[in-house]
DOFI-34920 format. One line per 5 residues: number of its first residue (from 0); for each residue x, y, z of C-alpha. Coordinates in steps of 0.25 Angstrom, whole numbers, plus 5000, padded with zeros to 4 digits. Layout:
BEGIN
NUM> X/Y/Z; ...
//
This chain:
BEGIN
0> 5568/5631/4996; 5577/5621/4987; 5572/5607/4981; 5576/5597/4987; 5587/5589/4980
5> 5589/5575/4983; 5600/5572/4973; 5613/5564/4979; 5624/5575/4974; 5616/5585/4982
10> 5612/5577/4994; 5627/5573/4997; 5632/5587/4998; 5621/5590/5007; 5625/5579/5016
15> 5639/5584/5016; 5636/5599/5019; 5626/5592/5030; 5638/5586/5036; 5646/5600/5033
20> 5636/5606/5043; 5638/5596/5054; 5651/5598/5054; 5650/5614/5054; 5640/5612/5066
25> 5648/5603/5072; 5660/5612/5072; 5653/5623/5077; 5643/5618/5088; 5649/5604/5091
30> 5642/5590/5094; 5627/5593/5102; 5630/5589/5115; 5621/5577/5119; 5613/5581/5132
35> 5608/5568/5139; 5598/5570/5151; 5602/5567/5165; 5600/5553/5169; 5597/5558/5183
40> 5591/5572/5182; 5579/5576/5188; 5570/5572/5175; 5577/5559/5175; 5573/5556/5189
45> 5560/5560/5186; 5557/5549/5176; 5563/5539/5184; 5554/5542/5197; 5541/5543/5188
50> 5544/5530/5183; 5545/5524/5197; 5534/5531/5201; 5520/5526/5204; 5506/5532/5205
55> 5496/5526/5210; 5502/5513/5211; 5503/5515/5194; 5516/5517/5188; 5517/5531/5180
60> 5518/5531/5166; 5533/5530/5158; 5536/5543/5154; 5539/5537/5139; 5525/5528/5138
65> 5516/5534/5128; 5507/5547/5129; 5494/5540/5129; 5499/5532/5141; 5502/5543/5150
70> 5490/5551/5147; 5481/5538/5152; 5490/5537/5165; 5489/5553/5169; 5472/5552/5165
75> 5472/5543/5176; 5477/5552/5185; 5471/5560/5196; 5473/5576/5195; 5482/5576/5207
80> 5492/5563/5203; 5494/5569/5188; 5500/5582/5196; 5505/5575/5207; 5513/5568/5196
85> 5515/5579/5189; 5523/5586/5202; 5530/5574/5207; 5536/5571/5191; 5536/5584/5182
90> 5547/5583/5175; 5539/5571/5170; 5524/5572/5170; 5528/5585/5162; 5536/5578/5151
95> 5526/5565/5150; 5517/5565/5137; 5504/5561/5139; 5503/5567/5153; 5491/5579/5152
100> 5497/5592/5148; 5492/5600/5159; 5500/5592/5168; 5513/5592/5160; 5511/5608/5160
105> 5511/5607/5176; 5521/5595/5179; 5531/5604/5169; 5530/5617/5177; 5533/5609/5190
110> 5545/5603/5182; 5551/5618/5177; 5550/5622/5191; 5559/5612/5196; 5566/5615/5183
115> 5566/5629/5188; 5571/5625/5202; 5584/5617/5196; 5587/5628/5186; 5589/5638/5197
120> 5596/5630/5206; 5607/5629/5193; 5609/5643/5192; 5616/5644/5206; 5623/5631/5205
125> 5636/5634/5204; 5642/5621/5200; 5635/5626/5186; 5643/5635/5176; 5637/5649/5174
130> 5632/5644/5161; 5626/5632/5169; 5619/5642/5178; 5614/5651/5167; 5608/5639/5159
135> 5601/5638/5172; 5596/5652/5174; 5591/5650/5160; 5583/5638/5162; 5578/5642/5175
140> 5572/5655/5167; 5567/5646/5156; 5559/5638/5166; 5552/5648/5174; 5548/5652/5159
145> 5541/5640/5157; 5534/5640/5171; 5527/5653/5166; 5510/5649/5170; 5506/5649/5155
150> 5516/5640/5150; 5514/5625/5145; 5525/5616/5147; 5522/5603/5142; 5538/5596/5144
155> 5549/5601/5152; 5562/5593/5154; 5574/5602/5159; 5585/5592/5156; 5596/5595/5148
160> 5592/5606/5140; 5578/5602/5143; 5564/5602/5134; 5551/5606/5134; 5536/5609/5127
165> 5527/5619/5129; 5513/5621/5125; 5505/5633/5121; 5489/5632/5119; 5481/5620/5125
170> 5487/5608/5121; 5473/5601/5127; 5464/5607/5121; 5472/5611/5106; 5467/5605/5094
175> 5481/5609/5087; 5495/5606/5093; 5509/5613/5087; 5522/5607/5092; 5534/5616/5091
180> 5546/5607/5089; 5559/5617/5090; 5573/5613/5083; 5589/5614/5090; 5592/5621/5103
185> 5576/5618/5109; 5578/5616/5124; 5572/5624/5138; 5582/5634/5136; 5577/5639/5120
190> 5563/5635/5123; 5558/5649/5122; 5568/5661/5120; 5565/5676/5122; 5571/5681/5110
195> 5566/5674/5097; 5555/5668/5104; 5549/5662/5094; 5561/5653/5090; 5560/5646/5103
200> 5552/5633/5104; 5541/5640/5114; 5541/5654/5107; 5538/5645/5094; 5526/5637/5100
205> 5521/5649/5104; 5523/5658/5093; 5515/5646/5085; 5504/5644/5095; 5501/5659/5094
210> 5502/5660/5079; 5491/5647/5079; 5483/5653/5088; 5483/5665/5078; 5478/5656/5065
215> 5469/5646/5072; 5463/5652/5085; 5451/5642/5086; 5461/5631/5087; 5465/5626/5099
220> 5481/5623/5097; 5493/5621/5106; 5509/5622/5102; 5519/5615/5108; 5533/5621/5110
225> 5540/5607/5108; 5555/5608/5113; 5553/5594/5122; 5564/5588/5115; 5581/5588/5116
230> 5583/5597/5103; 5597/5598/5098; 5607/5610/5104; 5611/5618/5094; 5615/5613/5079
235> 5625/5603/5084; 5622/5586/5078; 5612/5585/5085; 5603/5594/5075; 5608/5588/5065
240> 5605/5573/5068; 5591/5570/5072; 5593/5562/5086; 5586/5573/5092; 5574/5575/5082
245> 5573/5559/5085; 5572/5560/5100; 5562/5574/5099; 5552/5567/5090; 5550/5555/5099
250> 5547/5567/5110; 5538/5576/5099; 5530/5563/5094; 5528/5558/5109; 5524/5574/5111
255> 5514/5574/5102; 5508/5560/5105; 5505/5566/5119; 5497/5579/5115; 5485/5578/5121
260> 5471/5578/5112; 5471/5576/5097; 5477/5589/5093; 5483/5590/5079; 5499/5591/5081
265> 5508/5601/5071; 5523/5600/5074; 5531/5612/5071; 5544/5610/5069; 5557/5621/5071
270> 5572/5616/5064; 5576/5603/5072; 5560/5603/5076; 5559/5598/5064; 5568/5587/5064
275> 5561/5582/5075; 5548/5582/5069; 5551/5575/5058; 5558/5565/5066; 5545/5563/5075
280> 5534/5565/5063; 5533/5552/5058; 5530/5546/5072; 5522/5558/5075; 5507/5558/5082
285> 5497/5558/5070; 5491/5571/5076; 5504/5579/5073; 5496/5586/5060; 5507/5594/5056
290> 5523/5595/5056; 5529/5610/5051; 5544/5612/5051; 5552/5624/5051; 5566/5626/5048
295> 5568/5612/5047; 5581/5607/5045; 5574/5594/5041; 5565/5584/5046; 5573/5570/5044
300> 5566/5565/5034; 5568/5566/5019; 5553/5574/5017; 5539/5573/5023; 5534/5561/5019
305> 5545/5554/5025; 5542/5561/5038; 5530/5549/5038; 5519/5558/5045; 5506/5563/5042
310> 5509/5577/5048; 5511/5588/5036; 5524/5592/5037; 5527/5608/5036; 5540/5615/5033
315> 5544/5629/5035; 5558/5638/5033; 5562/5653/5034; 5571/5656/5022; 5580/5661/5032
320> 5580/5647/5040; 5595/5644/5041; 5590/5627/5040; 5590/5629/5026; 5604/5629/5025
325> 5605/5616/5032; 5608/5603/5025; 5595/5595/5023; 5597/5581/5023; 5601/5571/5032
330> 5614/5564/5031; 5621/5553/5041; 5611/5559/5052; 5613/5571/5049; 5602/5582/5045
335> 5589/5581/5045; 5584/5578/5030; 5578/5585/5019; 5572/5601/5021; 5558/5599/5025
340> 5556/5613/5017; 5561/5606/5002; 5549/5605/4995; 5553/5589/4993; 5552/5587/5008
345> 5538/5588/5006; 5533/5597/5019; 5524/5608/5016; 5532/5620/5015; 5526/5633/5022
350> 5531/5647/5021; 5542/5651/5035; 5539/5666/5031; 5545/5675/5041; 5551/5664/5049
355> 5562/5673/5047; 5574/5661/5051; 5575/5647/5057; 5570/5652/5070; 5558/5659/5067
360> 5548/5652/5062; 5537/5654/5073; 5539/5668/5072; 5525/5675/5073; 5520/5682/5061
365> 5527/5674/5052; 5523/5665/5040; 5529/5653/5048; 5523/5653/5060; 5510/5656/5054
370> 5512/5643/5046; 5516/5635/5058; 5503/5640/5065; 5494/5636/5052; 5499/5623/5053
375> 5499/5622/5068; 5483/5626/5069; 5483/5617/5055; 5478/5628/5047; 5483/5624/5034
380> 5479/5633/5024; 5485/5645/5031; 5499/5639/5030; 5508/5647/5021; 5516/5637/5010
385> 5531/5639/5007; 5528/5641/4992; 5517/5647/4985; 5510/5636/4980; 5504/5632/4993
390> 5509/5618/4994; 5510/5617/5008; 5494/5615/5009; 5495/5602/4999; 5487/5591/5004
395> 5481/5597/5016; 5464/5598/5014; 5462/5608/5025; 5463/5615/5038; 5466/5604/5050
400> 5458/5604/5061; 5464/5602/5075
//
């Protein structure tokens, strides 16, 4: 790692090989293609029935009232109206914070089935192109994977290029929460992948809710595999600006707000992940304990203090990470700010050893995810510092209990 230099000579030429890199991007993978949600599909009519719809004479809560809200409305209802719900509206009652996770687990396998139903219908429509039909062979495999009996689906949407969460542990009952927040090209397609499993969002939340497991087994924790918002496709503008980061912080913060209990929260954040953390962390819950970056290619801000939140915040990069070579600043828009791994950011620096790139940070056995797993269980003193005189564990009295 390099100091940080603030002085104006150097700063303008970052600026100028910042917009040397658009440009090379630009000329190589074009303008991001803006993909806007049908204003009639299925999920669309969906919201607009639920919000004409009536139980018990009561109107149903709006999908974007406050967590607190909608929990209140669904402790009111019987057993049989919450599923009945659930089966008539599951692209909703699946989605909705505040609605018992149980039930968003069930309403959500009801919605992938329809899911599954439309997908291989696609695949012999021949109006479709051969590449429209193999997407829909893909997809169709995807979400029978996610209908396996043991799996967690916490938010499902299939539009577009879809989203969705999934949990691994009791999120009831854990004392410890770890969100996964994964970086550019995160949608139902690369939401888990057979070859570098670990690099994929579900691969990740596992891989890290195995290695907590491992360093705190008394406690009761959960990890989320967070890819429930519209992630940029490929390293095209919309990576490089923060429209995105904006629109997933709003969904991560609303996330969070909704968990249920008083579990402490740990974000962890993977490359663009990042940027949306630090977009969402000053607004963020004040049980979100803990925010860890990797591979970051900045946290829009200009260091941790002007992040504006009580959560520590963590940063972590492989040598070999090629986001080190990226321009760290932010100019007209473009670029995310200063290197959250410069020591005049102000994060705590802790050691990526054997992270082995920018993909593989949640690789088992490594010095990374053993980190991540410290932090996620909040075992402090176990966390391995970047530099040898230990001053990631500054200012912190002890062990936090969950």
């Amino acid at each position: 790692m390099t100091s940080f230099d603030s002085s104006p000579t150097l700063n303008a030429w970052r600026a100028l090989l910042a917009v040397a890199v658009v440009f090379v991007i630009l000329a190589t993978t074009g303008w991001s293609a803006v993909r806007h949600r049908h204003a009639d599909g299925p999920h669309e009519l969906a919201l607009a029935s639920w919000a004409r719809d009536r139980l018990a004479g009561r109107a149903l809560p709006e999908v974007g009232a406050p967590a607190h809200l909608t929990a209140h409305f669904f402790a009111t209802l019987t057993s049989g109206q919450r599923r009945a719900l659930a089966g008539k509206y599951p692209s909703v009652v699946g989605n909705l914070n505040g609605v018992p996770v149980a039930l968003r687990y069930h309403a959500n396998r009801l919605a992938l089935r329809q899911a599954v139903a439309v997908e291989k219908r696609r695949t012999y429509d021949e109006t479709l192109t051969v590449a429209g039909r193999d997407e829909a062979a893909r997809r169709t495999a995807r979400f029978r994977s996610m209908l396996a009996k043991d799996r967690q689906i916490l938010a499902f949407d299939p539009s577009g290029r879809g989203r969705a969460a999934e949990v691994f542990g009791d999120l009831d009952r854990a004392s410890r929460v770890s969100v996964v927040v994964p970086g550019v090209d995160t949608d139902l397609l690369t939401l888990e992948r057979s070859h570098r499993v670990n690099s994929a969002p579900v691969g990740m939340a596992k891989s890290l809710y195995r290695a907590e497991r491992a360093a705190a087994p008394a406690t009761r924790t959960a990890v989320i595999a967070w890819a429930d918002y519209t992630a940029p496709a490929g390293l095209g503008m919309d990576a490089m600006l923060g429209g995105r980061a904006a629109e997933g912080a709003v969904r991560l913060n609303a996330l969070v707000r909704a968990l249920p209990g008083r579990s402490a929260v740990s974000l962890f954040c993977h490359s663009y992940g990042s940027v949306v953390c630090g977009v969402a962390a000053g607004e963020a819950p004040g049980r979100v304990a803990d925010i860890a970056v990797a591979g970051s290619p900045g946290m829009r801000a200009d260091s941790a203090a002007r992040l504006e939140t009580g959560a520590r915040i963590w940063a972590m990069r492989d040598r070999d990470d090629w986001i080190r070579d990226v321009p760290h600043l932010e100019f007209g828009g473009i670029g995310h700010g200063a290197d959250p791994v410069d020591p005049a950011f102000g994060a705590r620096l802790v050691s990526a050893a054997g992270a082995a790139g920018h993909s593989g940070y949640f690789e088992p056995g490594t010095e990374s995810l053993g980190n991540l797993a410290a932090i996620g269980v909040g075992a402090y003193g176990s966390v391995r510092c970047a530099t040898a005189d230990g001053a990631c564990h500054r200012g912190i009295s002890g062990e936090r209990e969950g």
